[in-house]
N, C-alpha and C positions, 0 to 999 in steps of 0.2 A: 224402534225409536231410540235415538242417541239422546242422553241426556248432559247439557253443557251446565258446569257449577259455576256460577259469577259469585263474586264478595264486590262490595262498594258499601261505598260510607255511610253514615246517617245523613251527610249534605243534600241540601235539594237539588242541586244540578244535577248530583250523580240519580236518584231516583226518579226526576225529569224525564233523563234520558233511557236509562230500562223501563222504564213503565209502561209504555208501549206494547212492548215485547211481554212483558210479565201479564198483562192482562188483555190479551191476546188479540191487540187491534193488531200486526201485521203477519206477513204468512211466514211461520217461523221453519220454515223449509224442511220439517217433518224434526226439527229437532226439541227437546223439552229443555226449559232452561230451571233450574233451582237458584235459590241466592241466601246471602244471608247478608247483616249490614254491621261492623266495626269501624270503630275511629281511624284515623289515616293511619297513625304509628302500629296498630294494629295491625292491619290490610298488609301495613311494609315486610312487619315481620314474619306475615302469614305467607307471604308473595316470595319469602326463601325457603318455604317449604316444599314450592314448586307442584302443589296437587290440586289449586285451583285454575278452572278453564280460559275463566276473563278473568282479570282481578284490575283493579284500580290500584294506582301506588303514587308515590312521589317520583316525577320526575328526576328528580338527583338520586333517586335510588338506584334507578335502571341499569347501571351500570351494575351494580351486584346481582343483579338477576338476568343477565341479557346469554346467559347459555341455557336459561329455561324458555326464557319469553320473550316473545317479536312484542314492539309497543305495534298499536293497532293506530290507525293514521285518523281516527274519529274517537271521539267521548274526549279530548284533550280540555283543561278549565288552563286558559290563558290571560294574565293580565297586560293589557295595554294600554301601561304608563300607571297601574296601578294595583295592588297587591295586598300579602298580608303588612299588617300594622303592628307598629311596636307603641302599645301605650302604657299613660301612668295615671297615678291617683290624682297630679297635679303637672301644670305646665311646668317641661322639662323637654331638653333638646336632646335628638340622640345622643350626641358625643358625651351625654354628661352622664351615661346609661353606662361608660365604656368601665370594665373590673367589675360592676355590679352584677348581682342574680336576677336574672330573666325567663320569666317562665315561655318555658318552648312549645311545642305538638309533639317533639318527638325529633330522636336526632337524626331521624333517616327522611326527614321532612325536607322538602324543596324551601320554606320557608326558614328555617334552621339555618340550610349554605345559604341563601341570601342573607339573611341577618350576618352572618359569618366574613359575606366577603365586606358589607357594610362596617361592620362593627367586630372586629379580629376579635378584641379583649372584652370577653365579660362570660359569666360564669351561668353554666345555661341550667337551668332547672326543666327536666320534666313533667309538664302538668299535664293531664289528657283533656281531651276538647270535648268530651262528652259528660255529664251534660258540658254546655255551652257556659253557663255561669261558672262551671268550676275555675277556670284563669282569672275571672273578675272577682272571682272568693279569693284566690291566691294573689293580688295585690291588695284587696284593701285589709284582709288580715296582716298583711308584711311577709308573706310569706318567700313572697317575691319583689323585687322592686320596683317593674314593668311586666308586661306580658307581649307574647306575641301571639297576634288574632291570627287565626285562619278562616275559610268560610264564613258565614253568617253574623259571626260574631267583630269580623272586623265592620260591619255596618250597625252595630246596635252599639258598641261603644259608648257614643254620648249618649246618646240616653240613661245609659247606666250612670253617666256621670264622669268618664274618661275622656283623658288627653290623648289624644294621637303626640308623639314623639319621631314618628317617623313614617314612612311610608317605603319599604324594601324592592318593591316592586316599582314605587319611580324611579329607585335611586340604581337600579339595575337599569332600567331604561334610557338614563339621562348617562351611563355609562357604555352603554354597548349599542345603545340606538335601536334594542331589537326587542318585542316584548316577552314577558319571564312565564314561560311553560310551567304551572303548578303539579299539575297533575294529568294521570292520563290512566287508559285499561293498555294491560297487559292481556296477550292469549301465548296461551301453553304452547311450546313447539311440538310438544309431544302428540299433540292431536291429528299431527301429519299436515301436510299441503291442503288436501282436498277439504277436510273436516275446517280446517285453519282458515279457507277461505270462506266457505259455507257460511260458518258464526261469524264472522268480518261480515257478511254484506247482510246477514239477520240483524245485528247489533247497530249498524249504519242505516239498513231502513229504520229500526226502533228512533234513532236520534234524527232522521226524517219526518217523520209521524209528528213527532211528540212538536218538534219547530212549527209545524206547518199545521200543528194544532193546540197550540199553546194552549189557550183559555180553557179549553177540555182536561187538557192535563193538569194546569192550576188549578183548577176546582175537583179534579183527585187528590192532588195531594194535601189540600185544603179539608179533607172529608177524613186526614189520614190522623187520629190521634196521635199516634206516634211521632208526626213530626215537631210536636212541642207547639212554643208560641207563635213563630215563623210563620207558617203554616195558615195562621189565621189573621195574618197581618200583611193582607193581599200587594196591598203598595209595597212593601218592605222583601217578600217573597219575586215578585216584579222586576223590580229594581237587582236584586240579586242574579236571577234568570238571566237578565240583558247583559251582566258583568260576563259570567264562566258556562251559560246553555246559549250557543250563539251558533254562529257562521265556523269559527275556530271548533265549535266540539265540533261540524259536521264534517269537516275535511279539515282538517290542518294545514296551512299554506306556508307557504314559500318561508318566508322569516320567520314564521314558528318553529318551521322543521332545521332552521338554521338555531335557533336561540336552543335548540334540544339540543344540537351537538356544543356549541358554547358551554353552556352549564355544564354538559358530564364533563369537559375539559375542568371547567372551574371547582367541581365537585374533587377530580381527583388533586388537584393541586391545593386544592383545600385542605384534606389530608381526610376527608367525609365517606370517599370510594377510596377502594386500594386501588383500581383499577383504569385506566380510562379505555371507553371502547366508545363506536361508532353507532348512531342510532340505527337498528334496524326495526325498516317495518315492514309487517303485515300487507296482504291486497286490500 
């Protein structure tokens, strides 16, 4: 029995689509999977240690990690024409954000270089996304003077009471025409060809399963204390699923795999990667 280590996020797309796999609805081709779950900026830093099998990362990271790890051509969260948010305690245009403190996810965040190529100047604050309230503690304290939402938390905003100021992912759309690759899993090169392809098509049935059994799945992760309030706020969990667990986590297609190579481009000219390198993927 070969056992595969995955990391992924607290996010629900990302446990959407393991879940499958982890509780043993598909044939896991005689391999055993373990996991564990940190915030994205986590996962990033975890993801240069180079000892985990799958790992989930920020796209605009991959660039620093692409002599450990092929990206895997499924589990991708894409937005099209829509993204993480920059907001504030009151209506307020991005430009007027521009020199001021912003709290971030983390600087190896795909959302981070978008804010970045959006808005050059302003002084980024690290806030972690876990819990989810902590960015919306970090504006109405002052501690920040906007936030930028990632996951879940860019759709519960107003409710709390926040302005959208921006939206990073249309404004990357409405520049490049192509939609903005957030996030994706990584698999170890080290595991060899054959092992490397095995988990690719273990982990692709897993995000088969779970699509083409959706309501099954929402009603696990609904059971799952862990996943906070989300979780019991089935419209709101719904609605999230149909943004970043779609058709794009199952195959990645044609102009996402284009908008991957853009970015790492945009990433190193940013000054975010030292490096600029070429997407490779996985079978």
């Amino acid at each position: 029995m070969t056992t595969i280590r995955l990391a992924f996020s607290p996010d629900s797309d990302d446990i959407f689509m393991f879940w499958p796999v982890l509780a043993g609805k598909v044939d896991a081709e005689g391999l055993t999977f373990v996991h564990e779950r940190r915030d994205t900026e986590a996962l990033n830093a975890l993801a240069e240690e180079g000892t985990v099998d799958v790992i989930a990362v920020s796209i605009a990271h991959y660039a620093s990690l692409a002599d450990r790890y092929l990206l895997l051509p499924h589990g991708a969260s894409v937005g099209r024409g829509y993204g993480p948010v920059v907001v504030t305690a009151g209506p307020q245009s991005l430009e007027s954000l521009r020199g001021k403190r912003i709290g971030v996810p983390g600087l190896r965040t795909t959302a981070y270089l978008a804010l970045r190529l959006v808005l050059p100047e302003f002084e980024p604050v690290v806030v972690p996304i876990a819990p989810y309230s902590r960015a919306f503690e970090a504006v109405r304290s002052g501690e920040v003077d906007a936030a930028l939402l990632i996951h879940e938390g860019r759709l519960t905003y107003a409710r709390e009471g926040f302005f959208m100021a921006g939206d990073v992912g249309e404004a990357w759309t409405s520049r490049t025409g192509l939609p903005l690759p957030l996030g994706g899993n990584v698999i170890r090169r080290g595991l060899g060809e054959a092992l490397v392809a095995r988990t690719s098509r273990v982990c692709r049935a897993s995000i088969a399963w779970a699509l083409s059994h959706r309501d099954e799945v929402m009603d696990a992760l609904g059971r799952e204390e862990s996943r906070g309030d989300l979780a019991f706020d089935r419209a709101l969990l719904d609605r999230y699923l149909a943004m970043y667990a779609n058709a794009d986590t199952l195959d990645l297609p044609g102009d996402a795999r284009q908008a991957v190579a853009l970015l790492l481009v945009e990433a190193q000219r940013a000054g975010v990667v030292p490096n600029r390198v070429l997407p490779d993927f996985a079978p």
